[in-house]
DRENPA-3360 file (N, C-alpha, C; in nm, 2 decimals, always signed):
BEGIN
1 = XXXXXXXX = -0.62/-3.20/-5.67/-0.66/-3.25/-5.54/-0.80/-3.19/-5.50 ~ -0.92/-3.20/-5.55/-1.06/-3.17/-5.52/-1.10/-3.21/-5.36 ~ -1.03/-3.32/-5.34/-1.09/-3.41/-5.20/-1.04/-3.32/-5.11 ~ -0.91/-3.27/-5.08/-0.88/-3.18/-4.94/-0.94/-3.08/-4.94 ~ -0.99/-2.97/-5.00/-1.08/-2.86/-4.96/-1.17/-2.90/-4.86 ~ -1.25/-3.02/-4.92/-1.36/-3.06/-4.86/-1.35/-3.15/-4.75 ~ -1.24/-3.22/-4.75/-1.26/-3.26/-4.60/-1.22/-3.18/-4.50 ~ -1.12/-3.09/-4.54/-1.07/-2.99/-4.44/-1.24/-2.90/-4.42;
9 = XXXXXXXX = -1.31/-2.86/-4.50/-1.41/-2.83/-4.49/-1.53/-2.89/-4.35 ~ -1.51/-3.02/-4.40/-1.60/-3.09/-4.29/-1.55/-3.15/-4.20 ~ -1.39/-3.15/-4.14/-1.35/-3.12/-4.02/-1.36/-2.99/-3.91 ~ -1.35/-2.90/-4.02/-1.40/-2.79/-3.92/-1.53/-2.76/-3.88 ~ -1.64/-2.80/-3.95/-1.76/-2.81/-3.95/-1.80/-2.90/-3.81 ~ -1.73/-3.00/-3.80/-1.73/-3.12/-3.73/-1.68/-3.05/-3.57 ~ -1.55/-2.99/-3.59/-1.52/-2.89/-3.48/-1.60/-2.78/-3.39 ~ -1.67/-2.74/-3.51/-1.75/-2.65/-3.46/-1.88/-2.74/-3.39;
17 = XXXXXXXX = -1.94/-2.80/-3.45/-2.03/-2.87/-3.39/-2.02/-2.95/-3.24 ~ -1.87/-2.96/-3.26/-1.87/-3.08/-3.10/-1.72/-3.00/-3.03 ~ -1.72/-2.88/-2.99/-1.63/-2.85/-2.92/-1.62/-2.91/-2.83 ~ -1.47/-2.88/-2.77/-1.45/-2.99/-2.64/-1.40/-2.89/-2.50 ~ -1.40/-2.93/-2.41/-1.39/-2.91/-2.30/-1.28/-2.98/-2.19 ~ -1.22/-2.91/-2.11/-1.09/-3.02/-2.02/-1.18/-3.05/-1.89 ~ -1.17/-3.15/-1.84/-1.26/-3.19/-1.70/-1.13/-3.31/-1.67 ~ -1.06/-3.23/-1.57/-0.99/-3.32/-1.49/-0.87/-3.38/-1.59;
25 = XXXXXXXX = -0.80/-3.33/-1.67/-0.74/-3.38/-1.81/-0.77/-3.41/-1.92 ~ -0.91/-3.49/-1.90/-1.03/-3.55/-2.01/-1.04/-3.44/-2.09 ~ -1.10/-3.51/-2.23/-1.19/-3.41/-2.32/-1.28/-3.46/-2.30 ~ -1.41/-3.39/-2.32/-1.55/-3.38/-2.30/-1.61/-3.36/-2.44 ~ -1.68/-3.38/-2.54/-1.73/-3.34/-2.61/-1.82/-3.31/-2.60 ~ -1.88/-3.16/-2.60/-2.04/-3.08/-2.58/-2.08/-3.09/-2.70 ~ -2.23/-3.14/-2.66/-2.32/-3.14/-2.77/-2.34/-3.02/-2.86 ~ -2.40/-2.97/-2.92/-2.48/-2.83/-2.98/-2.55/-2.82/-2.88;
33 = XXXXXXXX = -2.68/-2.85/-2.83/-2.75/-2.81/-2.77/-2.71/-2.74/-2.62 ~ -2.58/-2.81/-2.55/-2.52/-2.80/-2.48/-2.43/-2.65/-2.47 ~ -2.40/-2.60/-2.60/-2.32/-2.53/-2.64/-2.37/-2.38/-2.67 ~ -2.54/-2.38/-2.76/-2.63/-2.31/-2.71/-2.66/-2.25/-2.56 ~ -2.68/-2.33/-2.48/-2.75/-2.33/-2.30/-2.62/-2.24/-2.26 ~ -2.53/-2.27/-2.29/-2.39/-2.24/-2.18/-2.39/-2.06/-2.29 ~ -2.41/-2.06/-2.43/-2.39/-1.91/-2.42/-2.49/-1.79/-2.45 ~ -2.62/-1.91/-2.39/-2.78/-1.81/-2.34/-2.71/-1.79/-2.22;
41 = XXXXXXXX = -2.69/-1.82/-2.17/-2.67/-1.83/-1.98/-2.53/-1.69/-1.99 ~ -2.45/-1.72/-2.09/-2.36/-1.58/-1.99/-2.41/-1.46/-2.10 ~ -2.47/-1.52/-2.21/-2.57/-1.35/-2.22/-2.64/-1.32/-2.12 ~ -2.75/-1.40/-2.06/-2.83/-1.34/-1.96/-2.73/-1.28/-1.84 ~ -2.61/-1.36/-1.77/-2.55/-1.30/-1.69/-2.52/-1.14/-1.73 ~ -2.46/-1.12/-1.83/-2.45/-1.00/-1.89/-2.54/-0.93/-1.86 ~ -2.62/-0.92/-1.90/-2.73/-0.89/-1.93/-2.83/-0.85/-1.77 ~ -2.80/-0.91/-1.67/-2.82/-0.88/-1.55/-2.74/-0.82/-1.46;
49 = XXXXXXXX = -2.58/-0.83/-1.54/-2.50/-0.74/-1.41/-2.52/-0.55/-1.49 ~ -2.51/-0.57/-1.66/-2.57/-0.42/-1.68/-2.68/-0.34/-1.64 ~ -2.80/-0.42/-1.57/-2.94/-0.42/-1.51/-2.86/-0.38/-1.40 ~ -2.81/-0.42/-1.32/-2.76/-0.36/-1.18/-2.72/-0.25/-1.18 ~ -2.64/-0.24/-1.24/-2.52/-0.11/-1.28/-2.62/-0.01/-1.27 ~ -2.77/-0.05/-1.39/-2.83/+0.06/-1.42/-2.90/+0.11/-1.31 ~ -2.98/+0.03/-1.19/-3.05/+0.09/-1.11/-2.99/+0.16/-1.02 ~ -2.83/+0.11/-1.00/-2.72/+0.17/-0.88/-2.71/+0.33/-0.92;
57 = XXXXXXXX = -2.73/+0.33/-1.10/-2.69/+0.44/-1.13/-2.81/+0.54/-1.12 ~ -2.92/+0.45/-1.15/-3.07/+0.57/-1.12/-3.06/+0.66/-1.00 ~ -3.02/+0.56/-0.89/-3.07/+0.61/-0.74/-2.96/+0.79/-0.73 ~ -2.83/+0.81/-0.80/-2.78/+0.92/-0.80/-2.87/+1.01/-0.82 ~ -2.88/+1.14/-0.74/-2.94/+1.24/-0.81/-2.86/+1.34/-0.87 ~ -2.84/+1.39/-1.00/-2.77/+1.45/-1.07/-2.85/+1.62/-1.08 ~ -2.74/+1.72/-1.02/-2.75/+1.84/-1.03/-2.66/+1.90/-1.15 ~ -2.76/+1.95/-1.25/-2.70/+2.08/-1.36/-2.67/+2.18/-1.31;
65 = XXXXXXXX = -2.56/+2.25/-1.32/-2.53/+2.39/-1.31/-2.48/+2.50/-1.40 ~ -2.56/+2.56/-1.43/-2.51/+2.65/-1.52/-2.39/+2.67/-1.57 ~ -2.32/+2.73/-1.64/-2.13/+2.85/-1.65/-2.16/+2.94/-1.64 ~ -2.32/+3.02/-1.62/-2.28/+3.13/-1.58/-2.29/+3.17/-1.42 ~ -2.34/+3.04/-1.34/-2.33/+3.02/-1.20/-2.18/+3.01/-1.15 ~ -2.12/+2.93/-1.24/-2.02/+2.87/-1.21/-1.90/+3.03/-1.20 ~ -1.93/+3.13/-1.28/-1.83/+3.24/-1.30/-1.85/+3.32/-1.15 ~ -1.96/+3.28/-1.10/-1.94/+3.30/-0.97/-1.86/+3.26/-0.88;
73 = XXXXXXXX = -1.83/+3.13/-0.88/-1.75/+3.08/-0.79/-1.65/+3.09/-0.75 ~ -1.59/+3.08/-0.62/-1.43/+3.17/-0.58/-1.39/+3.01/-0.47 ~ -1.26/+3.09/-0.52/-1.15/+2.96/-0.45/-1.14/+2.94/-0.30 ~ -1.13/+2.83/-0.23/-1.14/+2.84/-0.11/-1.06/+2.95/-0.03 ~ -1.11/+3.01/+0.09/-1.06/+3.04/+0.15/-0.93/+2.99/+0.26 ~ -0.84/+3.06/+0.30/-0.70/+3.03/+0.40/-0.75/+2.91/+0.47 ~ -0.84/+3.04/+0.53/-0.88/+2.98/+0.72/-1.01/+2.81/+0.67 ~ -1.02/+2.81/+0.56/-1.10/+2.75/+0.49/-1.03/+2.54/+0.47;
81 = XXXXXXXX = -0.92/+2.62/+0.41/-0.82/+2.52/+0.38/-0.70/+2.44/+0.51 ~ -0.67/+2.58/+0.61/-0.65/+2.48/+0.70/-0.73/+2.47/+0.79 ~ -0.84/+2.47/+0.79/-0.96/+2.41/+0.86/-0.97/+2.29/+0.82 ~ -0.95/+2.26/+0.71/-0.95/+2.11/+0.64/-0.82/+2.01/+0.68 ~ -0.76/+2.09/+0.66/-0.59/+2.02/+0.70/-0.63/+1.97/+0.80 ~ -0.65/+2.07/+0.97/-0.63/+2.01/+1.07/-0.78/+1.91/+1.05 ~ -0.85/+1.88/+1.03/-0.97/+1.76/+1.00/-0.89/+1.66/+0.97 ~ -0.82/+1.64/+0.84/-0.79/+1.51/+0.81/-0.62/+1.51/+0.89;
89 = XXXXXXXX = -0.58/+1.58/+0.96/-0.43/+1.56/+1.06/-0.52/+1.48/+1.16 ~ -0.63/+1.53/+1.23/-0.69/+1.46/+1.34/-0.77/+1.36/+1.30 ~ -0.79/+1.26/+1.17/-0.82/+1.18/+1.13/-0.72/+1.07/+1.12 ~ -0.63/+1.12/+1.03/-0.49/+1.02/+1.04/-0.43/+0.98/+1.16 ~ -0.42/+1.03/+1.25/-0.39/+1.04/+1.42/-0.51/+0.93/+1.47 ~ -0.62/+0.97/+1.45/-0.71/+0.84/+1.50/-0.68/+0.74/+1.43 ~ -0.67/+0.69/+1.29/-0.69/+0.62/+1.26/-0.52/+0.53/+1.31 ~ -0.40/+0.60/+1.29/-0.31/+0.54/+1.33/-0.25/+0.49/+1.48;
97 = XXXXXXXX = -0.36/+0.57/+1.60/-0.37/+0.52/+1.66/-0.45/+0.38/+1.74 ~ -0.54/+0.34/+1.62/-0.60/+0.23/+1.65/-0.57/+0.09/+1.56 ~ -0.43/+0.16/+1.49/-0.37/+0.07/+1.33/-0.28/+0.02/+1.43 ~ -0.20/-0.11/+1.41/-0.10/-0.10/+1.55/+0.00/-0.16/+1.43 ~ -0.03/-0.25/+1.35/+0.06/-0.33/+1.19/+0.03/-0.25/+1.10 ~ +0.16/-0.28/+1.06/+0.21/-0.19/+0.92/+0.14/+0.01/+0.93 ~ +0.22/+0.03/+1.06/+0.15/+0.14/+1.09/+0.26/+0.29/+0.98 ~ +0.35/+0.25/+0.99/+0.49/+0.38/+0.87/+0.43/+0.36/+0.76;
105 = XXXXXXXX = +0.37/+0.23/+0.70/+0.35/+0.23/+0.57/+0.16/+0.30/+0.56 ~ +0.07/+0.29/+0.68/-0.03/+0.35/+0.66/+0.02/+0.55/+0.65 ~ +0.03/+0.58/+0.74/+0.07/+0.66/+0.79/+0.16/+0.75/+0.62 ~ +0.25/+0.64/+0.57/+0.28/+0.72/+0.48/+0.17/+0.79/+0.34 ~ +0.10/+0.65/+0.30/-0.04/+0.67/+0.20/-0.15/+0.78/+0.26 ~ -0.16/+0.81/+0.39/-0.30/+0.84/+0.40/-0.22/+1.06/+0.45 ~ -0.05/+1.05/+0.44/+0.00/+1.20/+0.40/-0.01/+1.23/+0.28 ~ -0.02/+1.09/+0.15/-0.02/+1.12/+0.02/-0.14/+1.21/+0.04;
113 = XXXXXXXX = -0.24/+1.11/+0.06/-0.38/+1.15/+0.03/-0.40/+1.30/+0.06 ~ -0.39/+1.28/+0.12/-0.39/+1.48/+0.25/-0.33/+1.57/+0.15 ~ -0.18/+1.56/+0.11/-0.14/+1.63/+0.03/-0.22/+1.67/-0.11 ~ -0.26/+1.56/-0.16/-0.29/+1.49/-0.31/-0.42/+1.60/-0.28 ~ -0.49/+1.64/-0.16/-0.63/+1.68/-0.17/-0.60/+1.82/-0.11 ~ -0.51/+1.87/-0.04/-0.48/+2.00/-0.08/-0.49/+2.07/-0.16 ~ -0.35/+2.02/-0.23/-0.31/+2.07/-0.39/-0.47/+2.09/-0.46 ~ -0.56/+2.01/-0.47/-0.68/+1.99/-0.54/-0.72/+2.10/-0.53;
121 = XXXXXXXX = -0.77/+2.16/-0.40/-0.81/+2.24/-0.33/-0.79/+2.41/-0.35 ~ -0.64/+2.37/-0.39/-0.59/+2.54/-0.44/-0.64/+2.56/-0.52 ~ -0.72/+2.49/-0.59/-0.81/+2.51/-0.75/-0.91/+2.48/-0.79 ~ -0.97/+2.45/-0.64/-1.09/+2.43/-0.63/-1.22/+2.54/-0.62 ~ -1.31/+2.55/-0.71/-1.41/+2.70/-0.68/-1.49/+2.66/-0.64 ~ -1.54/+2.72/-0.53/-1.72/+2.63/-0.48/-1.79/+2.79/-0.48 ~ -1.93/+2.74/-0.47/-2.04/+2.87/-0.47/-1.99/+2.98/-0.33 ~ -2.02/+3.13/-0.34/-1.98/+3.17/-0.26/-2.05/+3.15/-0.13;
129 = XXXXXXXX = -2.20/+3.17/-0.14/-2.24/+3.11/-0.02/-2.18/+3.01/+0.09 ~ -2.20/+2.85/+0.02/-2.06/+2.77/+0.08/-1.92/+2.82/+0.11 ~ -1.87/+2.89/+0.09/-1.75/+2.94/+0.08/-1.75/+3.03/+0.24 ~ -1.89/+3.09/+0.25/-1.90/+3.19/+0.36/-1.92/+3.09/+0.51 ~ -2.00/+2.95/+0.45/-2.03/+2.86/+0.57/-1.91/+2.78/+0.59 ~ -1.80/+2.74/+0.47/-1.68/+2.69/+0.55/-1.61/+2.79/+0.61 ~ -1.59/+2.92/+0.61/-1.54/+3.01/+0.68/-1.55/+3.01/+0.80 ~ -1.72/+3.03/+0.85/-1.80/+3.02/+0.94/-1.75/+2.90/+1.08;
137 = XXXXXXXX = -1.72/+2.76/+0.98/-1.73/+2.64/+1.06/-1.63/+2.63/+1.23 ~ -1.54/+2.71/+1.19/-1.45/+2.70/+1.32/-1.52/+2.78/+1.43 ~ -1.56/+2.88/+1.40/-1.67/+2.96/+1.53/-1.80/+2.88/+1.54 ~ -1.84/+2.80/+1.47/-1.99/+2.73/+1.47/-1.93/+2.63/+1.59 ~ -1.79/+2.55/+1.54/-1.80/+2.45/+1.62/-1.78/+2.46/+1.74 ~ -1.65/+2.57/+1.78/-1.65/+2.62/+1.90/-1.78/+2.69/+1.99 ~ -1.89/+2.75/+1.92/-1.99/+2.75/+1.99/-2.07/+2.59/+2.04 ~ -2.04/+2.55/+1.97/-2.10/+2.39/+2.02/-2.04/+2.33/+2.10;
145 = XXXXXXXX = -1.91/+2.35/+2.10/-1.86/+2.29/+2.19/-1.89/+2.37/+2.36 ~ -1.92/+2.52/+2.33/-1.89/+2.56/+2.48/-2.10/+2.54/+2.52 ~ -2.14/+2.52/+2.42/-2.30/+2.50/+2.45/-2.26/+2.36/+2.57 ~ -2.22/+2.27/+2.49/-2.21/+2.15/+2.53/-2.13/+2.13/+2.67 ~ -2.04/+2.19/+2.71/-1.98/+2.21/+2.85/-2.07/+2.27/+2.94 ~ -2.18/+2.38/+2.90/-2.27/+2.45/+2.96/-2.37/+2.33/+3.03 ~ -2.41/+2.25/+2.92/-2.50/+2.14/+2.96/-2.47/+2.07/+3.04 ~ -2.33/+2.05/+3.06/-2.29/+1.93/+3.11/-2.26/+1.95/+3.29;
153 = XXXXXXXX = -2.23/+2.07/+3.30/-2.23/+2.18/+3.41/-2.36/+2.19/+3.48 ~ -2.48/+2.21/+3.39/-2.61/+2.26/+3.42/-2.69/+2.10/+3.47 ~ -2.59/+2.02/+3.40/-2.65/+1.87/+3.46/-2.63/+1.81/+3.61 ~ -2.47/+1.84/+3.66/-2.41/+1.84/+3.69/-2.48/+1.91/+3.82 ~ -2.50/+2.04/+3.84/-2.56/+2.13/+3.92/-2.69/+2.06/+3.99 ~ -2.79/+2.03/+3.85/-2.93/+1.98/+3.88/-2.93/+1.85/+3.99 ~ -2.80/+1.75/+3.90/-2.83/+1.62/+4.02/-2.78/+1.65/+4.18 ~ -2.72/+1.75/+4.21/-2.66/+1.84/+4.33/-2.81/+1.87/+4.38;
161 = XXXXXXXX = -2.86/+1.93/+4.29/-3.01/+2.01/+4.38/-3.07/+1.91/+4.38 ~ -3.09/+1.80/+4.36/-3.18/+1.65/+4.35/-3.14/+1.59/+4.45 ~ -3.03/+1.58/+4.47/-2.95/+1.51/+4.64/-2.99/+1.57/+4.73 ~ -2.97/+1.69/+4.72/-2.98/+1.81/+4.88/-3.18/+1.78/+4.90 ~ -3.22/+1.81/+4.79/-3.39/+1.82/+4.81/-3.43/+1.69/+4.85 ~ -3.36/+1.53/+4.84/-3.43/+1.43/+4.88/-3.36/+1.39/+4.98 ~ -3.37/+1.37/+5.10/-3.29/+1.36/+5.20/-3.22/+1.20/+5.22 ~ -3.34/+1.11/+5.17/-3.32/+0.95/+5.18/-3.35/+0.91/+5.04;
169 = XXXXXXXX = -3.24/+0.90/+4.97/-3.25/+0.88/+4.80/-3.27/+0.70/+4.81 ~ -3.19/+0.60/+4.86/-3.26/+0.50/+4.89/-3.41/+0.48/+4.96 ~ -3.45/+0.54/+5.04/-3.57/+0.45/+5.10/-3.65/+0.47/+4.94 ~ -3.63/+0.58/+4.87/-3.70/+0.65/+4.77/-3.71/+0.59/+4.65 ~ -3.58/+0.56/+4.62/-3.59/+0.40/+4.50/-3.61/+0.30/+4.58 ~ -3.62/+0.22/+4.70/-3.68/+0.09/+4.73/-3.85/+0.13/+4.71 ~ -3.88/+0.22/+4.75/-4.08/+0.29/+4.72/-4.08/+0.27/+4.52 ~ -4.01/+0.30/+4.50/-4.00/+0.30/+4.39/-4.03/+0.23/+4.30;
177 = XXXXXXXX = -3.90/+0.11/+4.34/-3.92/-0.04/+4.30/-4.01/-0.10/+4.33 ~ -4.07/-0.08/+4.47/-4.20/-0.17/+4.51/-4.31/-0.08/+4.46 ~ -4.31/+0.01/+4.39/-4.42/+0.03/+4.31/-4.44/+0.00/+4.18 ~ -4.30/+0.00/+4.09/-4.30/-0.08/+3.98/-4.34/-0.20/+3.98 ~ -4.31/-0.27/+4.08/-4.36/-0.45/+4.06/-4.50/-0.45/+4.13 ~ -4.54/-0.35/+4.18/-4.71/-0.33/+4.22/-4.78/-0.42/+4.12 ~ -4.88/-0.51/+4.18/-5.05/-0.51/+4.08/-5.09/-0.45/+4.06 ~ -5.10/-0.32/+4.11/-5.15/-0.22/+4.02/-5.12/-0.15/+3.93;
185 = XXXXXXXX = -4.98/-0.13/+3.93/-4.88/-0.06/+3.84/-4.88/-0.19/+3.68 ~ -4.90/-0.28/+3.75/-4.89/-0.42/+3.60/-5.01/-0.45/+3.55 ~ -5.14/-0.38/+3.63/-5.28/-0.40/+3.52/-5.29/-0.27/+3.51 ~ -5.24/-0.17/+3.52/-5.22/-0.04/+3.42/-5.17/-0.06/+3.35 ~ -5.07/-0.08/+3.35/-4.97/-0.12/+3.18/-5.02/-0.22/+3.10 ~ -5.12/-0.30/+3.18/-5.18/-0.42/+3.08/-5.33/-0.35/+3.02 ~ -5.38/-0.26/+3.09/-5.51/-0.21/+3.03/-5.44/-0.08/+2.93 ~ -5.36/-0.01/+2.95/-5.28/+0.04/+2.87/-5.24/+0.00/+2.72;
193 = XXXXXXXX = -5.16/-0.11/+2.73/-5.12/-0.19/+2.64/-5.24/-0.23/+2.53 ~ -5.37/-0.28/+2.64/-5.52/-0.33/+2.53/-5.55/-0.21/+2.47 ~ -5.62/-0.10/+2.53/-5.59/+0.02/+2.47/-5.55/+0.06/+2.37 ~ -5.39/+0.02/+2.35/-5.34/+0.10/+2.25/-5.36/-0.04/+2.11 ~ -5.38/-0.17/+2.19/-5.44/-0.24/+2.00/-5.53/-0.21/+1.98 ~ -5.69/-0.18/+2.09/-5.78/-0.17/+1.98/-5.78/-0.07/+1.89 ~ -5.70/+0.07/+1.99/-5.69/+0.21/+1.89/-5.62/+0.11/+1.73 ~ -5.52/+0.06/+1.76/-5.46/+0.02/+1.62/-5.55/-0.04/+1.54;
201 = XX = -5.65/-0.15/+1.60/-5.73/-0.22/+1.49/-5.80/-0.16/+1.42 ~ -5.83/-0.05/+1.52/-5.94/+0.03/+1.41/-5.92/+0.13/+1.36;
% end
């Protein structure tokens, strides 16, 4: 039987040449040329989503570090670690207070996580320097914070002495106002304004 090799031969030949396609239940038979275009096109796709990848990956900037830097490094500190705790306790708390659905099932993932980054933590070495500044952070912030009450006190005081010192705080913003909407006050800001383009043009 010489004849079946060869037609089975030039059926598949035939196959290959006119693959088909389903559109709506239909077969479609694609040309070659057709068949070409469609697998330039998802090389190029390829070919441009690994181009992305690459540039996402340039913009990292990657730091080497020695092992013999590294034999320096020491494990976090106590006061270090629950300094961290209470951060992500007072994160989960915000975040579950503004979660109002499916709030047991957040609340349960985001103790994993907490936990899950502890544990990490007990085995985690950072440079000692760092080590000294997370130490550091709880007296840093409490100084910020009492700077910041200081301020707010010292502001607080100032608008007091700004009341007592102007005796008619209205007549003083109506002068005010009618001096902002002045002609005079609006061709200063307008010879002002020229001013500052021609400085720019030139």
């Amino acid at each position: 039987m010489p004849g079946k090799p060869n037609a089975s031969k030039k059926k598949s030949q035939q196959l290959k040449r006119n693959p088909k396609r389903k559109i709506d239940d239909e077969e479609v038979e694609l040309s070659e040329k057709e068949v070409r275009n469609t697998a330039k096109r998802n090389k190029n796709h390829t070919k441009h989503l690994s181009s992305e990848g690459q540039t996402k990956h340039t913009n990292l900037k990657q730091i080497k570090i020695t092992s013999k830097k590294r034999k320096t490094w020491q494990l976090l500190s106590k006061s270090s670690k629950e300094h961290l705790q209470t951060i992500m306790e007072s994160v989960i708390i915000t975040i579950l207070s503004k979660s109002i659905k499916e709030k047991e099932e957040i609340q349960y993932h985001l103790n994993f996580l907490k936990k899950r980054l502890l544990q990490l933590c007990e085995t985690l070495k950072v440079p000692p320097e760092k080590l000294k500044d997370l130490a550091n952070l709880p007296s840093l912030l409490n100084m910020e914070r009492a700077q910041d009450r200081a301020n707010e006190e010292g502001l607080a005081l100032l608008q007091k002495e700004i009341l007592t010192l102007i005796p008619n705080q209205n007549a003083l913003l109506k002068d005010l106002d009618v001096l902002h909407n002045s002609s005079q006050i609006k061709n200063m800001l307008t010879f002002i304004e020229e001013a500052y383009k021609k400085l720019d043009a030139t």
